[in-house]
MIVEXMAR-650474 format. One record per residue: residue number from 1; residue in one letter; y, z, x of N, C-alpha, C in turn. Coordinates in steps of 0.2 Angstrom, whole numbers. Atoms other than C-alpha are relative to their C-alpha. Layout:
BEGIN
nr/rest/n.north/n.up/n.east/ca.north/ca.up/ca.east/c.north/c.up/c.east
NUM/A/Y/Z/X/Y/Z/X/Y/Z/X
...
! end
This chain:
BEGIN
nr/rest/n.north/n.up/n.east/ca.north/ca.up/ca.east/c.north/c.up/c.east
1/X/5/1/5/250/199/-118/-6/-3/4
2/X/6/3/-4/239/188/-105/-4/7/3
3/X/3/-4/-5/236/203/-95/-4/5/-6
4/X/4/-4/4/231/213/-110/-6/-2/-2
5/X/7/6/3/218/198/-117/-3/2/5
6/X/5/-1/-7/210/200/-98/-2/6/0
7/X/3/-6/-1/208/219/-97/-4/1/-7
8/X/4/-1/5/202/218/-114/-8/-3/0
9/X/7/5/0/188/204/-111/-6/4/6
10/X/3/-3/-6/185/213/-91/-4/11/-3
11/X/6/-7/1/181/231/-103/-6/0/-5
12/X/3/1/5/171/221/-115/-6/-3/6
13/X/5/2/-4/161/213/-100/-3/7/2
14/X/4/-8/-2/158/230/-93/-3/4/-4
15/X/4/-3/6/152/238/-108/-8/-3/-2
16/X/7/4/1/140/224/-112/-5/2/6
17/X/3/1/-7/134/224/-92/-2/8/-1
18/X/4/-9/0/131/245/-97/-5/0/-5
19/X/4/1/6/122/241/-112/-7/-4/3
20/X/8/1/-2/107/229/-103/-1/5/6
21/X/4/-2/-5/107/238/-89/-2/8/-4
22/X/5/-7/3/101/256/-102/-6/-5/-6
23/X/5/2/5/92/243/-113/-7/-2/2
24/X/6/5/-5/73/240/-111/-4/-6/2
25/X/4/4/0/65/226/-107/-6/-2/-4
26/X/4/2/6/57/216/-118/-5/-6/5
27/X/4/5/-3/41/210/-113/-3/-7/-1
28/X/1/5/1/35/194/-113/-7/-1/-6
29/X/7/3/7/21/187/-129/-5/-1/3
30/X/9/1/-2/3/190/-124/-2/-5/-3
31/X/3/6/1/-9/175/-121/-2/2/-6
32/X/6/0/6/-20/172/-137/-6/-4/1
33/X/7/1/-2/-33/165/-128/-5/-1/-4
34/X/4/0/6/-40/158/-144/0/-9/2
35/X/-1/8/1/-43/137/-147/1/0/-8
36/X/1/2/6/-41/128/-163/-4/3/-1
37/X/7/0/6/-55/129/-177/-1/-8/5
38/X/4/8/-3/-65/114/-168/-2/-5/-5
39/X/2/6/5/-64/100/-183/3/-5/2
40/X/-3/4/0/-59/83/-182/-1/-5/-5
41/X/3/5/6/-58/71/-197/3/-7/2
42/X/-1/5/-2/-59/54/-198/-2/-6/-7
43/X/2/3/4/-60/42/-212/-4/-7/1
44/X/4/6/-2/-71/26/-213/-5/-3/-5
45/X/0/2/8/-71/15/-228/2/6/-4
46/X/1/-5/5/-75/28/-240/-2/5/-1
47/X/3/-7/-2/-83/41/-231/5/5/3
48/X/-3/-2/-4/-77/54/-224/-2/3/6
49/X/5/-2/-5/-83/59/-207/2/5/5
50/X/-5/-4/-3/-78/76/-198/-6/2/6
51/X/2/-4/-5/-81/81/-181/-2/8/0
52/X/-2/-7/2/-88/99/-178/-1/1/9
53/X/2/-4/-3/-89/109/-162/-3/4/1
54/X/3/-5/-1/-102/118/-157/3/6/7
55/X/0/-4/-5/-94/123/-141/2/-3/6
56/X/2/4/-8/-94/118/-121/-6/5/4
57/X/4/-3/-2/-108/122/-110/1/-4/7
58/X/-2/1/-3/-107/122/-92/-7/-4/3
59/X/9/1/-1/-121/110/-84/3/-3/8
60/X/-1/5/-5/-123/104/-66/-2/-7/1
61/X/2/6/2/-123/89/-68/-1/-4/8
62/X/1/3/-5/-124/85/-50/-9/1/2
63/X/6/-2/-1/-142/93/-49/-2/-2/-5
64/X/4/2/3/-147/86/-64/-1/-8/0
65/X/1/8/1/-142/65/-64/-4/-1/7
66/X/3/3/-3/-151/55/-55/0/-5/6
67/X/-4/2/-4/-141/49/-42/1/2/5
68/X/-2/-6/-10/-135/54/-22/5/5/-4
69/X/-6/-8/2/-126/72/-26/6/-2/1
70/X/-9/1/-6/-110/66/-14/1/-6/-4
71/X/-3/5/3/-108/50/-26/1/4/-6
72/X/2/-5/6/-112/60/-41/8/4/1
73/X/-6/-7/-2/-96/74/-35/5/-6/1
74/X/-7/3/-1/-85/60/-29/2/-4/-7
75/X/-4/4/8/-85/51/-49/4/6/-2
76/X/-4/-7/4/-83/69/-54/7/1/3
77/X/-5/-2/0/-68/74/-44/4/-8/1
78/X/-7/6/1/-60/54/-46/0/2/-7
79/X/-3/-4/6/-60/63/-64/2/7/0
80/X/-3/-9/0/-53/78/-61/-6/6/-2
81/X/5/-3/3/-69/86/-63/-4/4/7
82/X/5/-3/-4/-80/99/-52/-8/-2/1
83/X/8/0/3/-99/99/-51/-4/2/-3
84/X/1/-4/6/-99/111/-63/3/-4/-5
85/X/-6/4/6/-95/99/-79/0/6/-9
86/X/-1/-3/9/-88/109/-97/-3/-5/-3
87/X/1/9/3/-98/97/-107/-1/4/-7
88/X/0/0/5/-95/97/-125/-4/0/-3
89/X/8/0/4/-110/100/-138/2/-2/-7
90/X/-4/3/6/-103/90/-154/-7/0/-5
91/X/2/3/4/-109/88/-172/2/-3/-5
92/X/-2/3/3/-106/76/-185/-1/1/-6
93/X/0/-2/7/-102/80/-206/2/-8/-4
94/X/-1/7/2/-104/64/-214/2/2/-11
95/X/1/-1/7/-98/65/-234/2/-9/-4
96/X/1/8/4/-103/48/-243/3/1/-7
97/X/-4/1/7/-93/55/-260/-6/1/-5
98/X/5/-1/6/-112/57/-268/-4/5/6
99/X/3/-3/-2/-119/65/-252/1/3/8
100/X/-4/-5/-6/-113/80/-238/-9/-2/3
101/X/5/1/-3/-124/75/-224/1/1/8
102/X/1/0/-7/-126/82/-206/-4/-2/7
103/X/5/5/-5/-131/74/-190/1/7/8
104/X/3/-3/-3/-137/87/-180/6/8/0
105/X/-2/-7/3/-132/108/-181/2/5/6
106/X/-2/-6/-5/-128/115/-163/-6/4/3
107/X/5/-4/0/-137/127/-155/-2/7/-2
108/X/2/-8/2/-134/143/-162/0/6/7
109/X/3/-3/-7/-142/156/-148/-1/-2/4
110/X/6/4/-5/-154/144/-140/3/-2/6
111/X/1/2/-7/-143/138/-124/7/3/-1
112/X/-6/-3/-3/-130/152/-119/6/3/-4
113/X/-5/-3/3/-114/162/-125/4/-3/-2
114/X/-5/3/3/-103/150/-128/0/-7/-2
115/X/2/4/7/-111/137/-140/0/4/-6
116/X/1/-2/6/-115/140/-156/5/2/-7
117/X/-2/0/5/-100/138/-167/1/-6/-7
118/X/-1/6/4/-104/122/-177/0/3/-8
119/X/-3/-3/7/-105/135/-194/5/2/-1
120/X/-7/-4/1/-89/142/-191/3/-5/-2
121/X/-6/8/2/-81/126/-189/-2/-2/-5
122/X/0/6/5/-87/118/-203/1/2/-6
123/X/-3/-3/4/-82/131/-214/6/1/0
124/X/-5/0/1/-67/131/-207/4/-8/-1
125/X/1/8/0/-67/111/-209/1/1/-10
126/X/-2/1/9/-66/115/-230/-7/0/-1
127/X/6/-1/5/-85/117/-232/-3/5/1
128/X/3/-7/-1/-99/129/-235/-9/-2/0
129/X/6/2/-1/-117/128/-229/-4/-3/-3
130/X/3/1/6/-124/127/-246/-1/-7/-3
131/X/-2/6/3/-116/112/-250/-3/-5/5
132/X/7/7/-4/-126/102/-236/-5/-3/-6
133/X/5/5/4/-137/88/-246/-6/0/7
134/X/6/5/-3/-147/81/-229/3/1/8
135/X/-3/-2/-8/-147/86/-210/-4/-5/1
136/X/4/7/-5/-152/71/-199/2/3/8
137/X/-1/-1/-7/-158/77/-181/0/-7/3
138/X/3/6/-4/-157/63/-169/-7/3/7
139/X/6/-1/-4/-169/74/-156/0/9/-3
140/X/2/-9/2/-176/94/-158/1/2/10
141/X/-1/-3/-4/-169/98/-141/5/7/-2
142/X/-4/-5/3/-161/115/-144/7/1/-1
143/X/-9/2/-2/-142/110/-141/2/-3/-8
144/X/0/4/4/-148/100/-157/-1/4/-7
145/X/4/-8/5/-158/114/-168/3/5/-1
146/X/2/-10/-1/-155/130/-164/4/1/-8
147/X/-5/-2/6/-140/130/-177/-5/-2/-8
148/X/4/1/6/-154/126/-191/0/8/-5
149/X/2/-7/3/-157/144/-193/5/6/2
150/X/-3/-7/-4/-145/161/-194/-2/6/-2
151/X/4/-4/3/-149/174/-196/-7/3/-2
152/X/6/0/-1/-167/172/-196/1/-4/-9
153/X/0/4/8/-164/163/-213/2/-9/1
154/X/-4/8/0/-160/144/-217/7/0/0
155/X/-8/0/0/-142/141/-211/3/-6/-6
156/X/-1/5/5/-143/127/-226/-4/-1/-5
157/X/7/-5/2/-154/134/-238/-1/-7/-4
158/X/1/4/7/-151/119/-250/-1/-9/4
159/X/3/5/-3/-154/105/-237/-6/-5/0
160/X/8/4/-3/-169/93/-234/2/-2/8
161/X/3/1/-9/-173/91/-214/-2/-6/4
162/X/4/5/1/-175/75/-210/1/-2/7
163/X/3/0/-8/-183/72/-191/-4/-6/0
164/X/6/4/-3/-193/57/-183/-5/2/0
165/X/7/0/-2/-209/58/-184/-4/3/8
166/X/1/1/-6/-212/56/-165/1/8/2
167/X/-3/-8/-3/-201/71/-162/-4/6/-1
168/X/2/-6/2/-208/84/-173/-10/-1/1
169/X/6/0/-2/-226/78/-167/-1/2/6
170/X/-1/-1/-5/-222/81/-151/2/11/2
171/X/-5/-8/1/-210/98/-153/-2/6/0
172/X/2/-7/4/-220/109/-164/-8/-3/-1
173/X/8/-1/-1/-238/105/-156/0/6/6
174/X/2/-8/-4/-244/122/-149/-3/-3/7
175/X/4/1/-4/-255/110/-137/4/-1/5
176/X/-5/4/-2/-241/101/-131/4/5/5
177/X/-3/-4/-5/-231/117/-127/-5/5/5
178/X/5/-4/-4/-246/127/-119/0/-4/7
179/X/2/7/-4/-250/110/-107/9/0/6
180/X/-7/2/-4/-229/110/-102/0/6/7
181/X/-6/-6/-6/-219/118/-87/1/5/-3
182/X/-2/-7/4/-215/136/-87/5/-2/-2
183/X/-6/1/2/-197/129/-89/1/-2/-4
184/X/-1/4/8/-200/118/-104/-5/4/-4
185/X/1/-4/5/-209/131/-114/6/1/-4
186/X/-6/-5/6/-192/138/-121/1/-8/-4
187/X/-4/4/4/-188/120/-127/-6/-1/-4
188/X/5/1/6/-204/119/-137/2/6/-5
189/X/1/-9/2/-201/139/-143/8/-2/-5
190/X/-5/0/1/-185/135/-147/2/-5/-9
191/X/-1/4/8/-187/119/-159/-7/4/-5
192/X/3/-3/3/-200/128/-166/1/5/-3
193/X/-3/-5/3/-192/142/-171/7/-1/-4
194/X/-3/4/6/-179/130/-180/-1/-2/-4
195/X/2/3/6/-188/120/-189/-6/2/-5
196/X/5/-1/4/-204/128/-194/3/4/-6
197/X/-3/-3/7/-193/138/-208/0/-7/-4
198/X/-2/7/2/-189/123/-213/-5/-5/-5
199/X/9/1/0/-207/117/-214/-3/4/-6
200/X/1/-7/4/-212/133/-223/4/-1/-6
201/X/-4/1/7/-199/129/-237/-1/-5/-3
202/X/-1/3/2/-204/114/-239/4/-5/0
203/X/-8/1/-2/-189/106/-234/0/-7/6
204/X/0/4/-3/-194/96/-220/-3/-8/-1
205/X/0/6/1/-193/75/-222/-1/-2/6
206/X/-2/5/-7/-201/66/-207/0/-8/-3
207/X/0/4/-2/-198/49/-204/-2/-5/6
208/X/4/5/-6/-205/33/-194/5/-5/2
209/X/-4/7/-1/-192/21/-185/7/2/-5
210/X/-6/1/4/-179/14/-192/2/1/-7
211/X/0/-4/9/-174/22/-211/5/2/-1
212/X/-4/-3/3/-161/23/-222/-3/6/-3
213/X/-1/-7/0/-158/41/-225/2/2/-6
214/X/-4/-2/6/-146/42/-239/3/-7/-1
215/X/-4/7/-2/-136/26/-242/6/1/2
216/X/-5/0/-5/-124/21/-229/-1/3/5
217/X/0/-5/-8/-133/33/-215/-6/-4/1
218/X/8/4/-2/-148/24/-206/0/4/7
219/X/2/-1/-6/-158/31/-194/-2/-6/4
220/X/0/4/-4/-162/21/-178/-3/0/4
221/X/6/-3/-5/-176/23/-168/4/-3/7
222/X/-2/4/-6/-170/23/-149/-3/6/6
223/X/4/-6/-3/-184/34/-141/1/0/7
224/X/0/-1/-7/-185/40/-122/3/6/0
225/X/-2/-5/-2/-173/54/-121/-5/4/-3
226/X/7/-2/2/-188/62/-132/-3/-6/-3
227/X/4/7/1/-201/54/-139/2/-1/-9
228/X/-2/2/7/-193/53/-157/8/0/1
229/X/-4/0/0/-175/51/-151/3/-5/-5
230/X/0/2/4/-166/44/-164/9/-1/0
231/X/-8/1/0/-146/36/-166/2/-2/-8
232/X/-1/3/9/-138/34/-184/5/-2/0
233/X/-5/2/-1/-129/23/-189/3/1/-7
234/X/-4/-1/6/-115/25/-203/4/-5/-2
235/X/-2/4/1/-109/13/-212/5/-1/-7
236/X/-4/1/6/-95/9/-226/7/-3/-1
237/X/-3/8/-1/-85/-6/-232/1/-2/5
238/X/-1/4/-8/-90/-14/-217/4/4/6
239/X/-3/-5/-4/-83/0/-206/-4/3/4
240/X/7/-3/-3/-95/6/-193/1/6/4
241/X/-1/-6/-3/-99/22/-183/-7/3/3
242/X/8/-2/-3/-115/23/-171/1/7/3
243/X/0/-5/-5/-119/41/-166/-6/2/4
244/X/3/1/-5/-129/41/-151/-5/8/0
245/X/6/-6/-3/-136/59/-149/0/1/6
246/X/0/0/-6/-140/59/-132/-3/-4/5
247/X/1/4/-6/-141/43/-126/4/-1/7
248/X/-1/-1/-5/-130/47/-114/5/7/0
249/X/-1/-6/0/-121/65/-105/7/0/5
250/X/-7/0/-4/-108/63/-93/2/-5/2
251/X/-3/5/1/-95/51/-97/1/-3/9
252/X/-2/2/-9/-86/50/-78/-5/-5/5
253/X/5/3/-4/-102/44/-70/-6/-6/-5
254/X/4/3/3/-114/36/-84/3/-8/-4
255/X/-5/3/6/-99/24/-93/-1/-9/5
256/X/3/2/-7/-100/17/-75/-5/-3/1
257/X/8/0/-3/-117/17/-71/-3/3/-5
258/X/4/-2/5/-128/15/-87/-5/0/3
259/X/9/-2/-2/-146/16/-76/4/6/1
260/X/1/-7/-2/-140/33/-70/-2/5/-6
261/X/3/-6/5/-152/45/-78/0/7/1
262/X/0/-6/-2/-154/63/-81/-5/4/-2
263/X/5/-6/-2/-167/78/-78/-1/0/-7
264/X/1/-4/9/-167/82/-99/-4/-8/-1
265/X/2/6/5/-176/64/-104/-6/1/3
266/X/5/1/-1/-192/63/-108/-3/-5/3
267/X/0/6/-4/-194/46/-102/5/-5/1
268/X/-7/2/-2/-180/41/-91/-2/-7/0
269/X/0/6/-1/-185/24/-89/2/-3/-8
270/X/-3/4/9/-183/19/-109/7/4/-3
271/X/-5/1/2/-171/30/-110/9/-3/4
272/X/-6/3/-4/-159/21/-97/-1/-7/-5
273/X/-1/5/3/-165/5/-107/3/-1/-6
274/X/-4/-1/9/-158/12/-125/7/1/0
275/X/-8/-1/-2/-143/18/-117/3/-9/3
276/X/-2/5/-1/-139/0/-108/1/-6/-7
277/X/4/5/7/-146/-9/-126/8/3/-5
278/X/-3/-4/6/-133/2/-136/10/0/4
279/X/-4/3/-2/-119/1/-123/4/-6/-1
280/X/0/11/1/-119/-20/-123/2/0/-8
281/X/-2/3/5/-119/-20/-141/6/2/-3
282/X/-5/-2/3/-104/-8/-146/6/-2/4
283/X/-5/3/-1/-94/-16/-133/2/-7/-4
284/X/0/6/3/-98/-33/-139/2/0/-8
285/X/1/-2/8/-98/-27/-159/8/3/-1
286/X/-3/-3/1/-83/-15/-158/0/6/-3
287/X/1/-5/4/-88/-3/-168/2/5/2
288/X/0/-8/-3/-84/17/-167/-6/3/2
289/X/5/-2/-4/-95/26/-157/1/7/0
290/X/0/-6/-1/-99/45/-158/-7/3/6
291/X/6/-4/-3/-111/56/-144/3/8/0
292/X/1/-5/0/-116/73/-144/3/4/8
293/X/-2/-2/-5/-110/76/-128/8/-4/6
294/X/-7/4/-1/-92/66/-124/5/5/-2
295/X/-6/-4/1/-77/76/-125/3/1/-7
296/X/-2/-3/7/-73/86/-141/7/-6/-2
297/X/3/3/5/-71/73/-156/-6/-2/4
298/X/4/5/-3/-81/63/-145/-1/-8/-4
299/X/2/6/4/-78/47/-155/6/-5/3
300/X/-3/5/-3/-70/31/-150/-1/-6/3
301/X/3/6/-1/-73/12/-144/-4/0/7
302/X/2/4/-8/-81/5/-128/3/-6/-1
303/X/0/8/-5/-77/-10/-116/0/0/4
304/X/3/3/-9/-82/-20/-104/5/1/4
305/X/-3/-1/-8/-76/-15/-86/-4/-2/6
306/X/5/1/-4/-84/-25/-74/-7/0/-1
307/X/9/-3/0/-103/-19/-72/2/5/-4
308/X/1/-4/3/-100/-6/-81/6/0/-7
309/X/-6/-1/7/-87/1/-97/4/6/0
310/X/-5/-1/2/-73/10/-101/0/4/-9
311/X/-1/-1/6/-73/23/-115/9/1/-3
312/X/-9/-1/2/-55/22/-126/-2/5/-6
313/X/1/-5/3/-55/39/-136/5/-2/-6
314/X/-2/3/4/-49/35/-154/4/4/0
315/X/-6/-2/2/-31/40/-156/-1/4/-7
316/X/-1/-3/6/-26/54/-166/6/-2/-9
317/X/-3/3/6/-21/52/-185/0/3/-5
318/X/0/-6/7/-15/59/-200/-6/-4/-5
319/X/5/3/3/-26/56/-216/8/-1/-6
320/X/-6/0/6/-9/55/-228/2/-5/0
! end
């Protein structure tokens, strides 16, 4: 009987052993080289506040900060980072329960292929463009506008537009762009072909300085990166959440070293002083902190490190 149970097992191995070796090969599951939907929600008191994604865009940041290139590359690779940084291009969907209100729209076209989905995201986020109450740019550089318009139409037909003063006097003067570098014509061309729809609709709300918005969002004058730069702050049951805009651009070197400036500011001298002014206080304060260019959410606290700080990226969380 043993010997039988063994010739039995030894012609059932062999049979199996002829069966893969005629069977074919099964290929392994093609990559899907896709990402998430770029949202992230957060709640705060009573608001509710979602990150969007417009994208990454690739900048040298070695050629553009303000610093010796070889310190500059050696922050970058003590972060695992090149000289080429992916820098994230975030926007923020603020919904106060009486009013959907965005803090700036991406660029759409305006800087390269692979920006431009802050409307996808935010339809895939649970909303639809219509339902915008109140867009608040902190500046009209393209990264910031473009996403205003698709299609050559209002990509938020039912909005009001509400920009600093400063800014869209500066932005959308023909003299201003005429007088500029070849280089910086497109950034006038560019908010100009944002917001003058805008304009034209009637649509457009400026503002001077500091200015509640809607209640619970305030603008915050904190000029230099342009001359109407602007940071909001959001606020509910005492819960806080400054979003900077672009007071500052690469975390690894800037966090560090808040005088180090970059080539994009209109006036780097004030804008190194709004950045150090806005630093100081969210470490001291605690408060959440969002910028337009930190690492997709981009929100999260500061603290003090030495001379410089320490950003700690807010831990992910359900909302149930």
């Amino acid at each position: 009987m043993k010997h039988t149970v063994s010739a039995l097992v030894a012609s059932l191995a062999l049979a199996l052993g002829g069966l893969a070796a005629t069977a074919p090969a099964i290929a392994a599951a093609p990559m899907v080289k896709t990402q998430a939907p770029g949202y992230y929600r957060i709640l705060l008191g009573d608001f509710e506040v979602t990150a969007l994604s417009d994208g990454t865009v690739k900048l040298p940041v070695t050629k553009l900060l303000h610093q010796d290139e070889k310190k500059t590359s050696k922050a970058l690779k003590d972060s695992f980072l090149g000289n080429e940084v992916d820098t994230s291009v975030n926007a923020f969907l603020v919904n106060t329960g009486s009013k959907l209100v965005l803090i700036d729209t991406g660029a759409a076209g305006l800087f390269g292929p692979t920006l431009g989905n802050v409307l996808n995201n935010l339809k895939a986020a649970g909303y639809k463009p219509e339902q915008v109450d109140d867009i608040v740019i902190t500046h009209m550089h393209p990264d910031h506008v473009g996403g205003l318009v698709a299609d050559g139409k209002l990509a938020f037909p039912n909005a009001a537009l509400h920009i600093d003063k400063k800014d869209t006097d500066y932005w959308l003067s023909k003299a201003n762009m005429d007088a500029a570098p070849d280089d910086k014509k497109g950034f006038f061309q560019g908010a100009m072909a944002s917001v003058n729809p805008y304009v034209e609709a009637g649509k457009l709300k400026t503002f001077q300085g500091n200015t509640e918005i809607v209640p619970g969002v305030k603008a915050i004058a904190s000029y230099g990166h342009t001359p109407g730069h602007t940071v909001y702050e959001v606020d509910s049951k005492g819960q806080k959440l400054v979003l900077w805009g672009d007071l500052m651009h690469v975390a690894s070197v800037q966090f560090n070293h808040p005088e180090v400036t970059i080539g994009f500011d209109s006036d780097s001298k004030a804008a190194r002083k709004e950045r150090e002014k806005a630093f100081a206080d969210a470490a001291k304060n605690g408060y959440l902190v969002g910028a337009s260019h930190l690492s997709f959410p981009g929100v999260g606290h500061l603290v003090k490190n030495g001379k410089g700080y320490t950003f700690l990226p807010i831990n992910y969380q359900g909302l149930k």
